[in-house]
N, C-alpha and C positions, 0 to 999 in steps of 0.2 A: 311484491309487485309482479305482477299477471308477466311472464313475458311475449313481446311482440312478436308478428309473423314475419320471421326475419329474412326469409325470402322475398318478400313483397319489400320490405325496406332495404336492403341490398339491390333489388332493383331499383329502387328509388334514388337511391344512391349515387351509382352507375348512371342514371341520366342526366342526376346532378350535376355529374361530374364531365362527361361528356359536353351539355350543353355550357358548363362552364369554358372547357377547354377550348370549344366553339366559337362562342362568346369573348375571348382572351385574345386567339387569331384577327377580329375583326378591330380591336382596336389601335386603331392609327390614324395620323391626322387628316382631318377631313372629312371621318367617316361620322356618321349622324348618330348621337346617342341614342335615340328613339329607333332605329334601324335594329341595330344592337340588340338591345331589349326583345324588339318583336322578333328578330329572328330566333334568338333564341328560347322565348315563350311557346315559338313554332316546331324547334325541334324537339322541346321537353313533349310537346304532344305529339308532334308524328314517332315518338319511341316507346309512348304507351302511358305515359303519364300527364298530371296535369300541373301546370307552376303553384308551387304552394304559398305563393304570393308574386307581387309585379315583379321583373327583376328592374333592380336600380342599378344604375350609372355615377358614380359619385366624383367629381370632379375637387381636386386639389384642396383647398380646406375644405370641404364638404367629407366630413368622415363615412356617412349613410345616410338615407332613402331619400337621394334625387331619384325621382321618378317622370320618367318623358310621358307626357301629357301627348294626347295623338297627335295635337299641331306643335311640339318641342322642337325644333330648327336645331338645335346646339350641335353643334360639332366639336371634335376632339382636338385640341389645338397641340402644334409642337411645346415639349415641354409638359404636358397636363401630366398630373399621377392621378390613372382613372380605377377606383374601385368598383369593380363587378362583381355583384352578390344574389343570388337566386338559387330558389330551391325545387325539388320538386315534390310531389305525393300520390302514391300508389295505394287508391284502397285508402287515402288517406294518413299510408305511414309517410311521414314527413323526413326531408334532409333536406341539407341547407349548406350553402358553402360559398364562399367568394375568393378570389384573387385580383392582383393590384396589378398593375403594369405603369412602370414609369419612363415617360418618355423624356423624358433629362438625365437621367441616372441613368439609364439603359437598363439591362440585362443584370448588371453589376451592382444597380439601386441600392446601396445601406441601408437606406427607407425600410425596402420590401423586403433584404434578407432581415432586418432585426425583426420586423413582424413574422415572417416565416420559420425564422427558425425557432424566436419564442412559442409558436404552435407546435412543432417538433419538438420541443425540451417537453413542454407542457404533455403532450401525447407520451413522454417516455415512465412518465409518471403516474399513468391513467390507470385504471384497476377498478378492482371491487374493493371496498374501504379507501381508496387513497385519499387522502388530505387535500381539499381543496383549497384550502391556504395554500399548501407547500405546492399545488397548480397554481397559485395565483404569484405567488414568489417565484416561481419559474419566467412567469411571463416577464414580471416589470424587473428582474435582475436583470433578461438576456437583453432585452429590449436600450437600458441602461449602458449596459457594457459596451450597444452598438454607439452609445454618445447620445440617445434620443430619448423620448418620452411616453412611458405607454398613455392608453386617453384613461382617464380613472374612472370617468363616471358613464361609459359604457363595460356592457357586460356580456359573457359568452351566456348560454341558456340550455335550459333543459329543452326536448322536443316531445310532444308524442301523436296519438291518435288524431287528427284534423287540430292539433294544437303545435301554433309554431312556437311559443314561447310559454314556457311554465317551469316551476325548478326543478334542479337548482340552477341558480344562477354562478358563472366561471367567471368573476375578478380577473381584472388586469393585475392585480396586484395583490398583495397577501392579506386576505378579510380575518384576525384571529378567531372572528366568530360563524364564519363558515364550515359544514357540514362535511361529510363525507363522501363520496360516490357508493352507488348501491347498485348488486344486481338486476337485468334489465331497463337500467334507465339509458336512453338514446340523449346522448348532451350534443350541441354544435358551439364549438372552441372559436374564438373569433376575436385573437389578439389585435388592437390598434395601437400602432404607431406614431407618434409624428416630432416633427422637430418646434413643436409650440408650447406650450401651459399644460397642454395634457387635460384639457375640459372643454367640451362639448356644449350647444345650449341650441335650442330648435330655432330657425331661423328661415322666412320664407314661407311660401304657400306649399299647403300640403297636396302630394297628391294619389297618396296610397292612403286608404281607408281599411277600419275595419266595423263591423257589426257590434254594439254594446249585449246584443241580447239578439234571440232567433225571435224575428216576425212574427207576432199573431195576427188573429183576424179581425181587435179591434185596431190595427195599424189601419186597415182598410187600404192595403198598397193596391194599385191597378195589376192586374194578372201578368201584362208582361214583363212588369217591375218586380214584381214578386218572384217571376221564373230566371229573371235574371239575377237576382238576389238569392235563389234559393241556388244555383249554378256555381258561387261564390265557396260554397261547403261551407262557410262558417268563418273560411281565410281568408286573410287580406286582400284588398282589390283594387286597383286605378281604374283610371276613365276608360283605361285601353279593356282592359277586365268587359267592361257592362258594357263596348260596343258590340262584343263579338256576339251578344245575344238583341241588342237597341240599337240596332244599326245607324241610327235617327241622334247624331251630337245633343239637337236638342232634347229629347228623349231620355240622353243619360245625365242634362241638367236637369231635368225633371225629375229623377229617379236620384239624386243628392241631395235635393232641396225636398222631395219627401220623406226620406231615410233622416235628417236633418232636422227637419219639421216634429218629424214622432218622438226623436233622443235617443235613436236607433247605430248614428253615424256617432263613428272615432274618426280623427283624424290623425296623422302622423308626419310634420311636416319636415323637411331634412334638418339632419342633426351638424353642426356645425362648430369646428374652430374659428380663430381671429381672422381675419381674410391675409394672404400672404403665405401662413400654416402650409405647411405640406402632411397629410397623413394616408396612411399605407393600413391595409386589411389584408387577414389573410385565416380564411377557416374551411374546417371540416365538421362534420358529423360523426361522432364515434359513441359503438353501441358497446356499454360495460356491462358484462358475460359475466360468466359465474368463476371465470377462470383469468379473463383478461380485458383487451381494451379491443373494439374492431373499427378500424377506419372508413367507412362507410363509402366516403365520396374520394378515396382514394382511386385515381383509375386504373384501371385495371386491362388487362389486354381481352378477355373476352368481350365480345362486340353485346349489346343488347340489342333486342329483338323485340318489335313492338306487333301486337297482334294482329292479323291480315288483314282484321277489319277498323283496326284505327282510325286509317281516316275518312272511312267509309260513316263513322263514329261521331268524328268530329263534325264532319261536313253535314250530317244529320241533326247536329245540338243546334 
């Protein structure tokens, strides 16, 4: 396996990580999930990078991809366990990472350390050759021992060039028939927790999309459609995604219902426990070396630094 330009994914990383920690500060009750999101979409760009999909907000049984729609109202209520997950991509090298914040558990959460620390056990293990079973029996013992349940039929994933998801795939739990880890492959680890059944099932309207296939020209899309589709790189997108180039709401219904129309559009709608459930997330990025494991979206005290003409950049897309 080719390996990656692992400066550009170290920065990549580092903004992840950053706009995560960003994004972490701003949740408390009141504050607008859709606020959240864009703001943090905002800083992933003004550091130099672009979101390598929407970031979501996931609210109490919702394990992943609630996504604020540009007119999303919701608010973070006392009490909510809000997961925030979002990546970014440099050049297209991709990382990805989220953290939980419970606002009934506080700081002290069970929830959040058994997901947390099952990422930590799991990460002690990482290497070139390691057993991805004996990562997956990492997660659903610790997870176990906090009294909880990992979710089974979500999965940690491999990352790579303009691809957010490709293998291998990281088990919650121990797959006898999972693979190895190999040098140069960038995985993002993403134990879930909750105290329910531990299963998942899509539930709701979706509102992160991706592409089935790259647009030809017998699609026939209208040119602004097209450049705002082509703006996407290949990754996932929301509503909030196709305004910043179809300024026009109706415009970016038009531009769903043609992507739609062709069998062009996936959708992705949030993935959900039993209502009542409480479930907690917590991941990183880590790139397996020829020697070891490298934690990607670990943050780090050097600051990043986003190029002078950033958003001279932006402001010109």
């Amino acid at each position: 396996m080719k390996p990656p330009d692992l400066e550009l994914l170290r920065k990549s990383g580092q903004i992840s990580a950053r706009a995560r920690e960003h994004g972490k500060a701003m949740i408390v009750p009141g504050a607008k999930l859709r606020t959240i999101a864009e703001e943090v979409e905002e800083m992933i760009l003004d550091l130099g990078g672009k979101p390598a999909f929407p970031a979501q907000l996931s609210r109490n049984h919702i394990a992943a991809h609630y996504c604020s729609s540009p007119t999303d109202e919701t608010e973070v209520q006392p009490g909510d366990i809000i997961k925030l997950d979002l990546g970014t991509h440099v050049d297209g090298y991709v990382t990805d990472n989220a953290v939980t914040v419970d606002l009934q558990g506080g700081p002290n959460s069970a929830l959040v350390a058994a997901s947390a620390m099952a990422l930590e056990n799991a990460i002690a293990v990482m290497g070139p050759g390691a057993s991805i079973t004996e990562i997956g029996e990492r997660i659903e013992s610790t997870i176990k021992t906090f009294g909880f349940t990992p979710v089974y039929n979500l999965t940690g994933h491999g990352v790579a060039r303009y691809v957010i998801h490709c293998s291998p795939s990281i088990p919650n739990y121990p797959d006898p028939k999972a693979p190895r880890l190999r040098p140069n492959q960038t995985i993002a680890c993403e134990p879930f927790a909750c105290d329910g059944r531990g299963y998942i099932d899509e539930e709701g309207a979706a509102e992160v999309f991706g592409l089935a296939r790259k647009p030809k020209p017998k699609d026939k899309l209208p040119p602004d459609i097209q450049e705002a589709v082509d703006a996407t790189d290949g990754l996932p997108f929301a509503r909030r995604t196709l305004l910043r180039h179809l300024p026009d709401p109706k415009r970016v219904e038009e531009a769903l219902r043609l992507l739609k129309r062709a069998k062009l559009l996936r959708s992705y709608p949030p993935l959900c426990e039993r209502k009542g459930v409480r479930v907690a997330q917590t991941e990183h990025t880590i790139f397996i070396s020829e020697t070891g494991a490298e934690v990607l979206t670990m943050l780090r005290d050097t600051p990043v630094t986003a190029p002078a003409t950033a958003s001279e950049s932006r402001a010109s897309s």
